[in-house]
matplotlib code that plots the C-alpha trace (Angstrom):
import matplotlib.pyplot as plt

x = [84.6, 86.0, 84.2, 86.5, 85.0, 86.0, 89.7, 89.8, 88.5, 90.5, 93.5, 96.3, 94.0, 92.7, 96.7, 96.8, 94.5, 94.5, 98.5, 97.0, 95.8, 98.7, 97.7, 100.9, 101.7, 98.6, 100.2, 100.9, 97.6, 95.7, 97.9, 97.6, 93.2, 93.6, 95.7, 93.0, 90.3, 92.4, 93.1, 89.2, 88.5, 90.9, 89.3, 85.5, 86.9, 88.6, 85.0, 82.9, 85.1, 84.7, 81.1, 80.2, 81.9, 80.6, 77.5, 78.0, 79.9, 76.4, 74.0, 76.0, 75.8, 72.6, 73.0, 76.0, 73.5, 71.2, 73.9, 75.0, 78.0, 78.2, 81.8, 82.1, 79.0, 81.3, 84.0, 81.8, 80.6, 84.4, 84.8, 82.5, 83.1, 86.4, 85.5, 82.5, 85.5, 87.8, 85.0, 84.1, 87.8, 87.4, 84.7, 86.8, 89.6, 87.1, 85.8, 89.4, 90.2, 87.2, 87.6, 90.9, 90.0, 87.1, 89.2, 91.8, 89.5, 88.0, 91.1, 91.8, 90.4, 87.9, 89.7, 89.6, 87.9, 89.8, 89.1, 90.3, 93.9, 97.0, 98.4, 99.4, 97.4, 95.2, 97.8, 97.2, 93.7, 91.8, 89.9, 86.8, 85.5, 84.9, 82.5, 85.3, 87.7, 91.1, 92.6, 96.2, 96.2, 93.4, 89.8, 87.1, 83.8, 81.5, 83.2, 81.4, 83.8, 87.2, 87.7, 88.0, 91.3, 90.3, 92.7, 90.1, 87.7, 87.4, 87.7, 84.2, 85.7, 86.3, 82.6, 81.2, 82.2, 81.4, 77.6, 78.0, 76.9, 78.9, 80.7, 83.8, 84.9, 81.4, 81.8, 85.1, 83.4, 80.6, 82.2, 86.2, 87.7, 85.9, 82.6, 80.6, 77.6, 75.5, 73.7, 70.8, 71.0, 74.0, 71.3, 68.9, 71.2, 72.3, 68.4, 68.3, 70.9, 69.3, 65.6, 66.9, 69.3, 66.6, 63.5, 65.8, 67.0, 63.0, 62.6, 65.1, 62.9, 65.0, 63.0, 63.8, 65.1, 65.9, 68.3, 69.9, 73.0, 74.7, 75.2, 76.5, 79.8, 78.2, 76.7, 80.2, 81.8, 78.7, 79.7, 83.9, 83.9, 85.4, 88.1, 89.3, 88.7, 87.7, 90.2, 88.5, 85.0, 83.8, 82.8, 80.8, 82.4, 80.2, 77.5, 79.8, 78.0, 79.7, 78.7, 78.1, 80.5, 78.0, 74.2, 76.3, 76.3, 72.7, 70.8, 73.3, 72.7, 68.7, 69.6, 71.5, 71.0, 67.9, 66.8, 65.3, 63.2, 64.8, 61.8, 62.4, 65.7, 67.4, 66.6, 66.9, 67.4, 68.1, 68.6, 70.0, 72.2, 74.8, 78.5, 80.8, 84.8, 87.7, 90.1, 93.2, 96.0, 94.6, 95.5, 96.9, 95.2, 93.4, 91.8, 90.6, 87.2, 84.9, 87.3, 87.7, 85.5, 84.1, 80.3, 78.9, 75.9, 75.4, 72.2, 73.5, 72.4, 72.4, 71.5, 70.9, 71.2, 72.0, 75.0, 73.9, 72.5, 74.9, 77.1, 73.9, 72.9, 76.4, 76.0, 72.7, 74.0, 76.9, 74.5, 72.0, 75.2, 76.5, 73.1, 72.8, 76.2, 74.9, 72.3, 74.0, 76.3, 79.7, 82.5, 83.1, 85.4, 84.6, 87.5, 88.4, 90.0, 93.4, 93.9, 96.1, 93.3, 90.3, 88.6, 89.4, 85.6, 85.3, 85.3, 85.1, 85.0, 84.4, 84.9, 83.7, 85.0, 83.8, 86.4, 87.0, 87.8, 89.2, 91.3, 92.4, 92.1, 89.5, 87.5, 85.8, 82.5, 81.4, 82.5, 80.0, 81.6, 80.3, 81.0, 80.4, 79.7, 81.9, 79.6, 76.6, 79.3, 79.8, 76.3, 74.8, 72.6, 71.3, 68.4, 66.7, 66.4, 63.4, 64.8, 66.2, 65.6, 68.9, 70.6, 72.7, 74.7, 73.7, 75.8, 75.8, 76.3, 76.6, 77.3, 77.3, 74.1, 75.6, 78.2, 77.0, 80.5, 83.0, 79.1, 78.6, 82.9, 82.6, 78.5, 79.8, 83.3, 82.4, 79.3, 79.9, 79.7, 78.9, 75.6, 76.2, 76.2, 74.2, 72.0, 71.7, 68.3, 67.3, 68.4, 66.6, 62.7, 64.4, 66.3, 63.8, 66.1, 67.9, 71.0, 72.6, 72.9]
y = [119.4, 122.7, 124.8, 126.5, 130.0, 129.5, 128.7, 131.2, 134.1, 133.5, 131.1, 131.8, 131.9, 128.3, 127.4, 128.5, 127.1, 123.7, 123.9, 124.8, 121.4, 120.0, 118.6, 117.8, 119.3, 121.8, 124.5, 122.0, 120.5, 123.7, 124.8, 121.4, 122.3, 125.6, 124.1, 121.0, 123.7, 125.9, 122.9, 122.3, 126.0, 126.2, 122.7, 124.3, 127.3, 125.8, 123.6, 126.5, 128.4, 125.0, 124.3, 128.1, 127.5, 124.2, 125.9, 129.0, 126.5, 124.1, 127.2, 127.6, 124.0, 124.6, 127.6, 126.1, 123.2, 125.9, 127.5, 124.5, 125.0, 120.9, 120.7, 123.8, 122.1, 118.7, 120.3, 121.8, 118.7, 117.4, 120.1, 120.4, 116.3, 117.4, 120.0, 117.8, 115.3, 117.6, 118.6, 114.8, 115.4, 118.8, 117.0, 113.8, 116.3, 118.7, 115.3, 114.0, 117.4, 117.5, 114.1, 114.5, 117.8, 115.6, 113.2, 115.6, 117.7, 114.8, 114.4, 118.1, 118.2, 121.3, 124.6, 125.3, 128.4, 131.4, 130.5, 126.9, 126.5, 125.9, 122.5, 119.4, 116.6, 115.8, 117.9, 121.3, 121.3, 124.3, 123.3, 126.2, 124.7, 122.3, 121.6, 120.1, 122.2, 120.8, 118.2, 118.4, 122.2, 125.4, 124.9, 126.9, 127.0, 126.0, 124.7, 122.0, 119.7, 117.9, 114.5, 111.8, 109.3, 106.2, 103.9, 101.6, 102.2, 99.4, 100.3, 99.6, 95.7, 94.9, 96.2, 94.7, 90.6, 91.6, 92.4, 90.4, 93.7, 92.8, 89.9, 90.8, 87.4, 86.1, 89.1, 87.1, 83.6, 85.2, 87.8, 88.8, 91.5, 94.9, 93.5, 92.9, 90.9, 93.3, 91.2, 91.9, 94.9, 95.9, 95.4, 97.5, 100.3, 100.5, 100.7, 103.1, 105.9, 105.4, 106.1, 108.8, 110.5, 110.3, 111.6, 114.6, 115.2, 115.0, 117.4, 119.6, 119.6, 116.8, 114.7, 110.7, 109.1, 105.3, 104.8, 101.7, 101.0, 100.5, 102.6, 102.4, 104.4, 107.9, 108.1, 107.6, 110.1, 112.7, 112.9, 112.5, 109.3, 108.3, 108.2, 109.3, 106.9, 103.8, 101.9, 102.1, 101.1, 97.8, 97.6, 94.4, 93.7, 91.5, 94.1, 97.0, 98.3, 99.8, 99.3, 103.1, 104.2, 107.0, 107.9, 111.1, 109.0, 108.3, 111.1, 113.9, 111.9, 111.7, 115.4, 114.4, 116.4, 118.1, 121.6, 122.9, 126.0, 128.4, 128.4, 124.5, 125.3, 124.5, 120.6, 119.1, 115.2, 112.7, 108.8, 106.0, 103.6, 100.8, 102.2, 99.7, 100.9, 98.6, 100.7, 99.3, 99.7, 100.7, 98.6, 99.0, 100.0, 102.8, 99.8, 97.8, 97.1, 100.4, 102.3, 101.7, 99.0, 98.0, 98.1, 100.3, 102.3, 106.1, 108.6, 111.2, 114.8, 116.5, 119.9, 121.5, 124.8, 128.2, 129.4, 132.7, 130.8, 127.9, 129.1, 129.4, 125.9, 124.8, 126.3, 125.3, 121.3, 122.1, 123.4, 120.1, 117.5, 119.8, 119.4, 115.3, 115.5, 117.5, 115.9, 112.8, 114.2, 113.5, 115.7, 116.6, 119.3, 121.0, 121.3, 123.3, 121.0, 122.2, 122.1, 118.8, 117.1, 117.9, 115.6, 115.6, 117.1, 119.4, 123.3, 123.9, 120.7, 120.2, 117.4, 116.6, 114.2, 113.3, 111.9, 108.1, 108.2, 104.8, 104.8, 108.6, 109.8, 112.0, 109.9, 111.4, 111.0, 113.4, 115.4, 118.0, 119.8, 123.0, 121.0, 124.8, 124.2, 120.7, 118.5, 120.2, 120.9, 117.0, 116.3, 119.1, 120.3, 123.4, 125.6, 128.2, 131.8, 133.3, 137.4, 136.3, 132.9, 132.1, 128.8, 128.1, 125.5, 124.7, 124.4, 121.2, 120.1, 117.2, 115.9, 112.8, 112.8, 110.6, 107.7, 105.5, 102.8, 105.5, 107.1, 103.3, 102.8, 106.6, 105.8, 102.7, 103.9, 107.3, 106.2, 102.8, 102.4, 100.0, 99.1, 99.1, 101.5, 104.2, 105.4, 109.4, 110.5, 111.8, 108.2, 106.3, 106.7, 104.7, 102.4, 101.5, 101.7, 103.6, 101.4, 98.4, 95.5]
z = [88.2, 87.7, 84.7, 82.0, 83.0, 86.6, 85.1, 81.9, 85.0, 87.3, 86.4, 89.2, 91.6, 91.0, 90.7, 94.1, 95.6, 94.2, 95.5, 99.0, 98.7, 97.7, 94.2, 92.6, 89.3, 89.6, 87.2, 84.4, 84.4, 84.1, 81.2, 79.7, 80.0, 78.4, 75.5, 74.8, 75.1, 72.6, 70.1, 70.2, 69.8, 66.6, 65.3, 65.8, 64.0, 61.0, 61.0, 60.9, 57.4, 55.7, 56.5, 55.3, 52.1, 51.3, 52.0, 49.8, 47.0, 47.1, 46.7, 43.7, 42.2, 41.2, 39.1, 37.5, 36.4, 35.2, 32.8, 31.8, 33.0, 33.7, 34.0, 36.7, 38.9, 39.2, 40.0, 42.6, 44.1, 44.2, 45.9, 48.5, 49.0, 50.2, 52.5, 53.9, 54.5, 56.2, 58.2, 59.4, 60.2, 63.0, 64.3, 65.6, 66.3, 68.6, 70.0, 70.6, 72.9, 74.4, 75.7, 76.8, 78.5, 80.3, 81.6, 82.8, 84.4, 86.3, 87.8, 89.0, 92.8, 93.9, 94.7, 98.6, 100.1, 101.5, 104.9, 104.5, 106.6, 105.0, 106.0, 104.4, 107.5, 110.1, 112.6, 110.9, 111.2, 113.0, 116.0, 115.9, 118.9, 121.7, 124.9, 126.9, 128.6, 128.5, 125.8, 124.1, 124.3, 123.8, 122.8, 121.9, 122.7, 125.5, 128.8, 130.3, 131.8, 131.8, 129.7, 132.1, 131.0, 133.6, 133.1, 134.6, 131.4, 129.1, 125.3, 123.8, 122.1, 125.4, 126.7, 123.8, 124.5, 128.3, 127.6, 124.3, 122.3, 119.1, 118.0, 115.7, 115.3, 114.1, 111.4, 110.4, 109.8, 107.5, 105.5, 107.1, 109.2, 110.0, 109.4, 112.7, 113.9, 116.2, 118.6, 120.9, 123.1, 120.4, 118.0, 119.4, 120.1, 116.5, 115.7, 118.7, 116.9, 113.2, 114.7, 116.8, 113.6, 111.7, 113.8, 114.8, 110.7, 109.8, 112.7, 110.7, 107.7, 105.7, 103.4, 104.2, 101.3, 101.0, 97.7, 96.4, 97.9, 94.6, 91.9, 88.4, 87.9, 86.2, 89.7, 91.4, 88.8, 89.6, 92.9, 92.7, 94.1, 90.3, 89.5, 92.7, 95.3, 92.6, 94.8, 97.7, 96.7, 96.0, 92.4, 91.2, 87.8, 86.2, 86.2, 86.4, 89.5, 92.8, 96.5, 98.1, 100.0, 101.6, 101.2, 99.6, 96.6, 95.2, 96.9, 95.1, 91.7, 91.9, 90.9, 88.0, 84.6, 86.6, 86.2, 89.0, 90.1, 92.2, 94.6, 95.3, 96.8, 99.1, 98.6, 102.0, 101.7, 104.6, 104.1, 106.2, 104.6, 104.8, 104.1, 102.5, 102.2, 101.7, 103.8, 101.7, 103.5, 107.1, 109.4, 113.5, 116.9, 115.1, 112.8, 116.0, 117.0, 115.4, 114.8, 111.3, 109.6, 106.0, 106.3, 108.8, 109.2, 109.0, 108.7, 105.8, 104.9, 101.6, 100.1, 97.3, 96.8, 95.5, 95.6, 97.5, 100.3, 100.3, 103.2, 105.4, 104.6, 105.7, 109.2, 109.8, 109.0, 111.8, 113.7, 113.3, 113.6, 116.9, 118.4, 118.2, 119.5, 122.4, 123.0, 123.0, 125.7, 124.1, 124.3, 121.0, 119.0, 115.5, 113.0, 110.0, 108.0, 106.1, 102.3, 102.5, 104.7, 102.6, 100.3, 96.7, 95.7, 98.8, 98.7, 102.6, 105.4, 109.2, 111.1, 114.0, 116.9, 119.9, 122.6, 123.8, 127.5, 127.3, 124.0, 125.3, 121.8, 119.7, 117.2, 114.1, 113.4, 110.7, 107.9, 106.7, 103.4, 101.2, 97.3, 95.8, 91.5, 92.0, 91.7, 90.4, 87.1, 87.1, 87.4, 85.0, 88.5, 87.4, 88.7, 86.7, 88.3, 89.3, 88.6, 85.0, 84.1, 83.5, 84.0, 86.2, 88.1, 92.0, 95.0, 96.7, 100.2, 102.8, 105.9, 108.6, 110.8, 112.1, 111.3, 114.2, 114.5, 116.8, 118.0, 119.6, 120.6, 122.8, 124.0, 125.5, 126.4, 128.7, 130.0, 131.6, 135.1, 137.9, 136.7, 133.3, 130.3, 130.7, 128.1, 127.1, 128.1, 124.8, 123.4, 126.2, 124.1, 121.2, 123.2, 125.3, 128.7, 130.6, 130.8, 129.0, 131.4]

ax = plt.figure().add_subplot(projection="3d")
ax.plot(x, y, z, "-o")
ax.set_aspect("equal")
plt.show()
């Protein structure tokens, strides 16, 4: 959530950029914050005259008394019975704004970073780089091959019923559509990736947590999943209770209304989870097998942090999620997301995506963002300075390490072959093989 000093400082500027991600109506809404916040101002004021003269009118109730002066003193009391009335009165009307402020700022998305591109979708993001040399125009980065489109490749549902690695319509009969029944060496590959994610994040110095996988909803507003995406998340009424839709969710809030030292920072958390998204509304070849599903795995990292060293900690997790990708030997490409594709809480996003040689089409599989105040503002995450002991508000951070679904869909994909699917070499300890038979 945006703070009122970050909008009374530096107003057009926060216009701007929440219209660089297209936020409709971006100017009206901050005015309409500025005018709560001065109708609760003006309310606190008016609160404050009467409570210093009910104040200076009882101190001299009592000296009335003293004269004898009976009639004055009641009329004193009547008097300060009004004014402690018409103060009962600022107090609902500063509670009224301030409420209506909340909820208004709840719904105003994080302002982008300078360096984010302008851009409205997925087309205008910035590729930063790429290990592959050629794909639907220039890359960046490392050359260390051309993508191979075989026509002969089988996409990864077809792979999947030949070595009977995952069974999509079994995932039908028990719970619906785009929930799948790993089974046997499927299995063990999906154990395979988390063991391997994980060893390589603890490796990194990340703390394993294992969280609930639901939360209640000030855990979904902590972390702007509420109100914004409340339609995509699966939300157990009776108890009022939500299923995660990432590992983002409950390791963020264990930080909820903490103050922390400065010398504990940066926080490094890791924790494997089920992922549950009802993808309303998606449907298609982009949909089929893992591309898109409702429950899926994924191995997330979080940081906390201050805000001087939060852009380091953002390229050291690029640098961790490159390096599984590498070592994983996908092809894969970095982006710069643009304003338009960002997430509603995100101050600075990459994605990455690795490519499927038998779908011909990249695939993301993480999106490691810089949140800024955002969420430490909704969450009241604060850290206490060691140079001045002031308060103030952390920068928070995350990322996909990994989402294993499109991991699995290019693994089998660009790897199979006459004997099988081969298994990368820094996978094979964890797997247990060298191929999938």
């Amino acid at each position: 959530m945006l703070t009122l000093k970050q909008i009374y400082d530096d107003k057009e500027l926060i216009i701007a950029g929440l219209e660089k991600k297209h936020f409709q109506g971006a100017r009206e809404a901050i005015d309409e914050v500025l005018r709560l916040d001065g109708e609760r101002k003006a309310a606190q004021q008016k609160k404050d005259a009467a409570a210093a003269e009910m104040n200076k009118i009882s101190k001299s109730i009592g000296m009335l008394m003293a004269k004898g002066q009976r009639a004055e003193a009641e009329a004193a009391k009547a008097q300060t019975g009004e004014l402690k009335a018409n103060i009962a009165a600022f107090d609902e009307k500063m509670a009224a704004a301030e409420e209506a402020q909340t909820k208004l700022l709840l719904t105003i998305p994080n302002v982008p970073y300078a360096i984010v591109p302008e851009g409205s979708c997925a087309e205008d993001n910035l590729v930063v780089k790429s290990n592959v040399a050629h794909h639907g125009g220039d890359t960046v980065g490392t050359w260390v091959g051309e993508v191979n489109n075989d026509e002969a490749k089988l996409p990864h549902w077809e792979l999947a019923k030949k070595y009977n690695l995952i069974d999509f319509d079994l995932g039908v009969k028990i719970s619906g559509a785009g929930f799948p029944v790993y089974i046997g060496q499927g299995a063990r590959l999906q154990r395979a990736l988390i063991n391997f994610f994980l060893a390589e994040a603890n490796k990194a110095g990340y703390t394993e947590i294992m969280p609930p996988t639901v939360v209640n909803a000030a855990s979904g507003y902590g972390t702007g999943q509420l109100p914004d995406k409340e339609g995509q998340m699966y939300h157990c009424e009776v108890d009022d209770l939500y299923l995660i839709p990432t590992a983002e969710v409950p390791v963020t809030n264990l930080y909820r209304d903490v103050i922390l030292e400065e010398a504990q920072l940066p926080i490094k958390n890791c924790a494997y989870t089920e992922c549950f998204r009802r993808e309303a509304g998606s449907y298609g070849k982009d949909v089929r097998g893992l591309n898109r599903l409702h429950e899926f795995s994924k191995i997330e990292i979080v940081r906390i942090d201050t805000p001087e060293h939060s852009d380091a900690s953002h390229k050291e997790m690029l640098g961790h999620v490159e390096g599984l990708l590498q070592k994983l030997e996908l092809p894969y490409r970095i982006l710069r997301l643009s304003g338009g594709d960002m997430s509603f809480t995100a101050a600075l996003c990459y994605d990455f995506e690795v490519y499927s040689e038998a779908q011909h089409r990249w695939l993301e599989v993480s999106s490691t963002s810089n949140f800024d105040t955002y969420q430490a503002n909704r969450l009241k995450c604060r850290y206490r300075r060691d140079e001045d002991k002031k308060v103030t508000l952390c920068h928070t951070l995350n990322g996909s390490a990994l989402a294993l679904p499109r991991i699995v869909a290019a693994l089998l994909e660009n790897n199979q072959c006459e004997e099988g699917i081969r298994i990368p070499k820094a996978l094979q300890p964890y797997f247990g093989d060298d191929m999938i038979r």
